[in-house]
N, C-alpha and C positions, 0 to 999 in steps of 0.2 A: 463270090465271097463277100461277105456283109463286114461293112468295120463299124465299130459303136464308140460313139464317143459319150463319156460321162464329167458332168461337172462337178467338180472340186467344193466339199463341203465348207474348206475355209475360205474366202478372202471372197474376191470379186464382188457383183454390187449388188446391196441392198435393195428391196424393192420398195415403193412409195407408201405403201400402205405401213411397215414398219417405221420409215421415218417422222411420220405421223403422230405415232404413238409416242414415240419417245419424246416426240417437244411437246405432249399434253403431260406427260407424265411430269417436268420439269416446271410447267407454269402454276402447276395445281402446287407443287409444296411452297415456291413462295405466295401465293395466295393464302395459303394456309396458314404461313406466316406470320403474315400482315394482321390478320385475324386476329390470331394469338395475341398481338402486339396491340391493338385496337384494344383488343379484351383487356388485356393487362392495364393499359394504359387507363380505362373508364374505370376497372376495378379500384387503380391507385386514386382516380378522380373521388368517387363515390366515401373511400374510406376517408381520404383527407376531408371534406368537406363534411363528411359525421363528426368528424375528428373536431373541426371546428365548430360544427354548432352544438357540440357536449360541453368545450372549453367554453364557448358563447353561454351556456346555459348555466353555467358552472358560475363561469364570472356576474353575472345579470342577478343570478342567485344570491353566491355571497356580497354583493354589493349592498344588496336590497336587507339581506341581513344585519351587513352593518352600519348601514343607515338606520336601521330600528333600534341599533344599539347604540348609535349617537344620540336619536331622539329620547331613550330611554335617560341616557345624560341631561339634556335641558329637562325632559320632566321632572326629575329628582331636583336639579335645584328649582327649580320655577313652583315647587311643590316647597320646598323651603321657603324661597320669599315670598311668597303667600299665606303660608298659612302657621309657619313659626319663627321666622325670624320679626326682632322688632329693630323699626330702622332708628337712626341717632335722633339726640333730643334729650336726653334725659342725663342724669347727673353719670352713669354709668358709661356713656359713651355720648358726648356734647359734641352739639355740630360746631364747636368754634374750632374741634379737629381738622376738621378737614377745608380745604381748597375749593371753592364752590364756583369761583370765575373761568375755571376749565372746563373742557367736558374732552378725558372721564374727567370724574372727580379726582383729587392727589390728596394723599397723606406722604409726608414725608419727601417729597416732591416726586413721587411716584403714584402712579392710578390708584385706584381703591380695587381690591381686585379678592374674590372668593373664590377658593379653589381646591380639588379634592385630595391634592398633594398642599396638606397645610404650609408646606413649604415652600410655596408658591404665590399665599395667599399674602396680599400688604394691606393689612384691616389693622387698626388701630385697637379696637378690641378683642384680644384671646379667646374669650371666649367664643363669641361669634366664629372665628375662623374654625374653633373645636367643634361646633357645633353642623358648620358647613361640612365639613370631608366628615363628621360622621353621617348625615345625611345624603350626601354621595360616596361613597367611599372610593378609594383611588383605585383603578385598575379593579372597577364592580366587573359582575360577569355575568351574560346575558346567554341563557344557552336556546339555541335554535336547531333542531335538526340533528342534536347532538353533537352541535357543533359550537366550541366557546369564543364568543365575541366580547371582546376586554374593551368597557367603555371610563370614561372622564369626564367630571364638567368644570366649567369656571363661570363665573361672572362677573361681570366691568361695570363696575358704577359709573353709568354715563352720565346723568345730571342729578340733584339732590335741591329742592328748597321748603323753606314750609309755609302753611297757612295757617290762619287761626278759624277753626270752623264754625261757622252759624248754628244756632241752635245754642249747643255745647259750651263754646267759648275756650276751647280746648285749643292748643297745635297740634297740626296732624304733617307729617313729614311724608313729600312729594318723590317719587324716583322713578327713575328711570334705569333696566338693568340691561345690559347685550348679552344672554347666557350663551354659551360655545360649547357644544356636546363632542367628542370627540371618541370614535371607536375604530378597533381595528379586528381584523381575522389573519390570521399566517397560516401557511400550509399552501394546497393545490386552490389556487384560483383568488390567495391572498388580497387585499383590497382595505384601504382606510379611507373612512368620510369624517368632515366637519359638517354640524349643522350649528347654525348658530340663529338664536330668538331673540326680539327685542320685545319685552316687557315695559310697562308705563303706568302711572297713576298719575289724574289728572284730577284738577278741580272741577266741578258741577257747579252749577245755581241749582242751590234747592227747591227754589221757585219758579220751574221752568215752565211750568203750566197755568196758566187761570183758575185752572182747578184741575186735582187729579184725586183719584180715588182708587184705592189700594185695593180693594172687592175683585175679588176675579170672577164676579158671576151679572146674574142679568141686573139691568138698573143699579148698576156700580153707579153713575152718573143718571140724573133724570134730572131734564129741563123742560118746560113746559109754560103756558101761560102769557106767552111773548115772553120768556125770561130770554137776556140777550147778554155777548160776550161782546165787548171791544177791548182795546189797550189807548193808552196815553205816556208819557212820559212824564214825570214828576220833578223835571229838570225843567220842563220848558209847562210853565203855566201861565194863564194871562190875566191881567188886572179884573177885579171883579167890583162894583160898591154893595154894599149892607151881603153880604156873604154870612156865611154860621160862623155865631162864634167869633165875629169882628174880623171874619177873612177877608181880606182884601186880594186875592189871586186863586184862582181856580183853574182845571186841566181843560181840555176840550179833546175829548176820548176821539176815538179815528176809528172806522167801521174795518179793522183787520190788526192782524198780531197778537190777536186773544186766543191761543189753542188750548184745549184739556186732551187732557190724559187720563187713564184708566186701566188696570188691566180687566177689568171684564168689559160691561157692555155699557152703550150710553143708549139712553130710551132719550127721544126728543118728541113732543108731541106739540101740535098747535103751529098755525099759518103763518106767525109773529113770530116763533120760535128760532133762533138763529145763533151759529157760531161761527163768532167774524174770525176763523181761523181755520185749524185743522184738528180734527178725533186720533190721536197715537193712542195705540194700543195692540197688544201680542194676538189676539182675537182676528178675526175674520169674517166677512158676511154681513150682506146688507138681511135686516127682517127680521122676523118675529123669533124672540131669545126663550130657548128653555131651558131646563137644567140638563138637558142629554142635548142642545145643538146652543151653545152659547155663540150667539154671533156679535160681534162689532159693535153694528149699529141698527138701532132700530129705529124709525122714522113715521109718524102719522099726520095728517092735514096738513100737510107741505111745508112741514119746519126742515132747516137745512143746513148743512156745515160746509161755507164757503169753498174752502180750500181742502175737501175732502177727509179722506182717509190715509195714515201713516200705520203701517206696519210695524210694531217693536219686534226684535229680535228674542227677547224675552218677558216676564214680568219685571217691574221695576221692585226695587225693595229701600227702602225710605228706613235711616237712623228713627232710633228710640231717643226723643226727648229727653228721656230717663228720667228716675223716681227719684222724688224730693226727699230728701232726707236733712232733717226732721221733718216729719209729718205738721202741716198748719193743723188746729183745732179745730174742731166740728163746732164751736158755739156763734150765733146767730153775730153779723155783727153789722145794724142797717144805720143809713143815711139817711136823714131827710133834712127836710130845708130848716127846720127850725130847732134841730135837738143836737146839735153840735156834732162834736166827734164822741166815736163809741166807745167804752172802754176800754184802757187795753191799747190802740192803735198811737202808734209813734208818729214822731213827724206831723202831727195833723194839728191846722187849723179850725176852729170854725169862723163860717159865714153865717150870720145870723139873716134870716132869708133866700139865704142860696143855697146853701150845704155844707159843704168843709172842702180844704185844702191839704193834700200832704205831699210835701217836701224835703224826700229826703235831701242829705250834705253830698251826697253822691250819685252819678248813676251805677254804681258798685250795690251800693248798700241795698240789703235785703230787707223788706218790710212785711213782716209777719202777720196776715190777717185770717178771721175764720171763714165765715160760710155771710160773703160780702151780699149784702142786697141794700140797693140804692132806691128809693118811693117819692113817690109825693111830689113828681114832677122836681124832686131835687136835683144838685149838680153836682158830682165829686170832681173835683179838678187835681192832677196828680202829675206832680214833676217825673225826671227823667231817674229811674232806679228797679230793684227786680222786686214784684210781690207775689210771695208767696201768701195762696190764698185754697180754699177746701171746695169754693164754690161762690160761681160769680150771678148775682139773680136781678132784671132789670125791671122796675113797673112803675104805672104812674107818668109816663113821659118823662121819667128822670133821664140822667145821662152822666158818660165820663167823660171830661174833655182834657186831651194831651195839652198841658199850662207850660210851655218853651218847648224848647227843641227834642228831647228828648233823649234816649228811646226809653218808652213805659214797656215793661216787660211783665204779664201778668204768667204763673205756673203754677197750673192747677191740677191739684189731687185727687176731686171727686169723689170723694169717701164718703160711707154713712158712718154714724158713729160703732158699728160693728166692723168695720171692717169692709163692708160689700160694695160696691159700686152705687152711685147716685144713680136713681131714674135717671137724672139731668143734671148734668155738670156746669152748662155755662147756658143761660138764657138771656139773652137781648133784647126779647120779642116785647115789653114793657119801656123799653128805651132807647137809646141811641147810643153810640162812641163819636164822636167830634175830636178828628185831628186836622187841626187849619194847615197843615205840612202835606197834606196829600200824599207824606211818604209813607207804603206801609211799614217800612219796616223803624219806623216810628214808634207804634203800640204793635205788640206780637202775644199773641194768646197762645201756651205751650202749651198740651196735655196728653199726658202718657197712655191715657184709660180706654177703658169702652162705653162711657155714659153717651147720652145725648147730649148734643148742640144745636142750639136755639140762637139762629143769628138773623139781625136783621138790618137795611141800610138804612142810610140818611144823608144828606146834602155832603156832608164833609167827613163821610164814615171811611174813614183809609184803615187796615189793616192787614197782618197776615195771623192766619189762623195756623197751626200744626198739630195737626189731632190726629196722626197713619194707623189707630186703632179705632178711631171713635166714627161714627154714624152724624153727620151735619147736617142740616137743613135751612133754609133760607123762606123766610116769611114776607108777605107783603108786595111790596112792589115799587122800589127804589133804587138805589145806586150804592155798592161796595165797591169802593177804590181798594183794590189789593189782588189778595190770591189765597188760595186754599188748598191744604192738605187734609185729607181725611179717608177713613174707609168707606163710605160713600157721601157724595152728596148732593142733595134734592134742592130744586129752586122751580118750584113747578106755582109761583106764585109770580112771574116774573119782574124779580131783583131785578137790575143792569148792572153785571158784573164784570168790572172797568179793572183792567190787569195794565198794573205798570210795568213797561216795559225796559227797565234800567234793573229788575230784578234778573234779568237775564244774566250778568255780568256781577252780581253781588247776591249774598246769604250765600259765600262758596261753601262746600263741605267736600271732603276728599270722596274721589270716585273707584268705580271697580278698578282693578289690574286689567289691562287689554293688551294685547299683541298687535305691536306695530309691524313688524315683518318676521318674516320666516325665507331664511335660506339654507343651501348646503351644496357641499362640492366633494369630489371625492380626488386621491391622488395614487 
């Protein structure tokens, strides 16, 4: 008999190969877990981090917007003080208003202050402040992106004084403003900037060249012939005996501090040819000038400009003398040594063998003369006053000589009797000017026109010329103590043109507007 035993489908033990399985089956879903969680977690990394460089983008954005809408603020007023507000001086708004030993300036013992909330502003005159907030208006709006940024401005009268200007004889009133642009944006990624400008107006020497020539093209300036620059001082001169003219003190000129200027080109030609200074001008390049490649400077047989070349920033642009009004007469009205004075002319002496004398009571008074010409090796000698004259003509070895201190102030019309311009407005080439003062600004020859000038030196010829329309030329080969303004001018004869150097500092005339700084913050 067989007995059969069978095992029991429940309980008893597992074999190795199932217990196996079950701890893989156990490892893999936390694994997979983990994953998930990894996943999640890089998922949430990735969006935060878009998250913030859209907020980043967003902010950077509108920042940048309302920064453009603060600077929109300073231009709007900086656009006002420049080109239509007129600053104090006059019967309508006098500077005895205001506070000037502060900076800002005070009215009322508060700053001087322009603002586009007129209610804001503390200006002594109404109108101006009306005038200001309509030129900014408050709460303007600048739209970017379709998006509106609300801008403001103000300005702070930081300092205020005046001058009286050369030439002119005019005040012309100094400032200085801090304009403060202020804009905002509200909404997602909100954002306010301040930018604030400082504007200036400063005085100049209008003489700050030896020569300058207003021409922006080739041969604006041509030297040639050994024609040479130096400078001297007319403060510091030294004993001289038998001098022009019973001078007893004379300059002793110094080989540097003579620069010209030009906005187009200076041509220098010749081995002796020299300027004991520097060439400014907005121009470029050494060589040969055309009308398609205007350069700088152009140079032949080894003439030279010591101290180089200065770059301007722009062209310069030089006040109008302005038109005399009343016009002097076109009738002849001449000098010689033996025919006294001409008809007609006030103030006037004669010198029986020398020429004549006029003297006015003032150096105010205006002395009305025609179409001036001096001959015959005669002498006109003329105190300290302003003549108005049509046309100045030199021949014969005659001469003017400044008789005391001065200043002789001649302003010339150069008219023909139609109307048209003179060939030639002022010739010297027949004569001389003698001023024992060595100062130019002594005798000053004004002319608004485009005639020719004919100028020429001599031992004790000190002057300044201002002709920013007219065409100069220099004859001979002698010595001009002064300086010169003109649309171009030639010395291809070689003058020695001696530039004193105390004009640096005097004949002020008010200057451009310029920006002292520029900042801006945001909050």
């Amino acid at each position: 008999m067989k007995i059969h035993i069978r095992g029991s489908r429940s309980g008893g033990n597992t074999s190795p190969s199932q217990t196996s399985r079950s701890s893989e089956r156990g490892i893999a879903l936390v694994f997979a877990m983990f994953i998930v969680l990894v996943a999640s977690s890089l998922a949430s990394s990735l969006m935060f981090m878009s998250q913030t460089e859209t907020l980043s983008t967003l902010n950077y954005t509108t920042m940048s917007q309302v920064r453009y809408g603060a600077e929109s603020g300073v231009h709007s007023a900086a656009n006002y003080l420049l080109f239509t507000y007129v600053p104090p001086g006059d019967g309508t708004d006098p500077l005895g208003n205001y506070d000037l030993t502060t900076s800002p300036v005070r009215w009322n013992g508060n700053p001087v202050v322009l603002a586009s909330n007129p209610a804001q502003s503390n200006y002594p005159a109404d109108a101006k402040r009306t005038a200001f907030a309509q030129a900014t208006p408050a709460d303007a709006t600048l739209t970017l992106n379709n998006r509106a940024i609300i801008y403001n401005a103000r300005a702070t009268l930081m300092s205020m004084r005046q001058i009286t200007e050369a030439i002119s004889g005019l005040p012309a009133t100094l400032q200085t403003w801090e304009i403060t642009g202020t804009a905002r944006a509200t909404g997602a990624g909100s954002a306010e900037v301040e930018v604030s400008a400082v504007i200036e107006r400063q005085e100049v020497a209008l003489f700050r060249y030896a020569a300058f020539a207003t021409f922006t093209g080739c041969g604006a300036l041509q030297f040639g012939g050994g024609a040479t620059t130096d400078s001297y001082d007319s403060r510091d001169l030294v004993p001289v005996s038998g001098g022009p003219a019973g001078t007893n003190q004379a300059p002793v000129p110094d080989p540097w501090g003579s620069n010209v200027g030009t906005n187009g080109n200076l041509t220098e030609l010749g081995a002796t040819t020299t300027i004991h200074g520097s060439l400014s001008t907005p121009r470029t390049g050494v060589g040969n000038c055309t009308n398609n490649n205007i350069t700088g400077l152009t140079q032949t047989g080894g003439s030279t400009v010591d101290d180089g070349m200065v770059q301007l920033p722009q062209t310069v642009s030089y006040p109008s003398p302005g038109a005399i009004s009343p016009l002097p007469p076109t009738t002849n009205m001449q000098f010689q040594k033996n025919s006294g004075c001409p008809a007609g002319v006030t103030y006037c002496t004669a010198q029986a063998g020398v020429g004549a004398t006029i003297t006015p009571p003032s150096a105010s008074t205006v002395v009305t003369l025609g179409d001036v010409s001096v001959t015959g090796g005669a002498a006109l000698r003329l105190s300290a006053g302003i003549y108005v004259v049509n046309s100045l003509n030199f021949a014969g070895n005659s001469s003017i000589i400044l008789d005391g201190p001065g200043p002789v102030i001649f302003k010339v019309a150069g008219l023909a009797a139609n109307g048209n311009p003179l060939q030639t407005a002022i010739d010297f080439t027949g004569g001389s000017l003698t001023n024992p003062t060595y100062e130019p600004s002594k005798f000053q020859i004004l002319y608004d026109g485009t005639s020719n000038i004919k100028l020429a030196g001599g031992a004790a010829t000190a002057a300044l010329v201002y002709a920013p329309s007219a065409s100069a030329s220099f004859v001979g080969s002698s010595d001009f103590y002064g300086a010169i303004v003109s649309k171009q001018v030639t010395d291809m004869g070689g003058v020695r043109l001696h530039y004193d150097r105390r004009l640096e500092t005097e004949q002020l005339v008010a200057g451009n507007f310029t920006m002292g700084s520029f900042t801006w913050k945001s909050y």
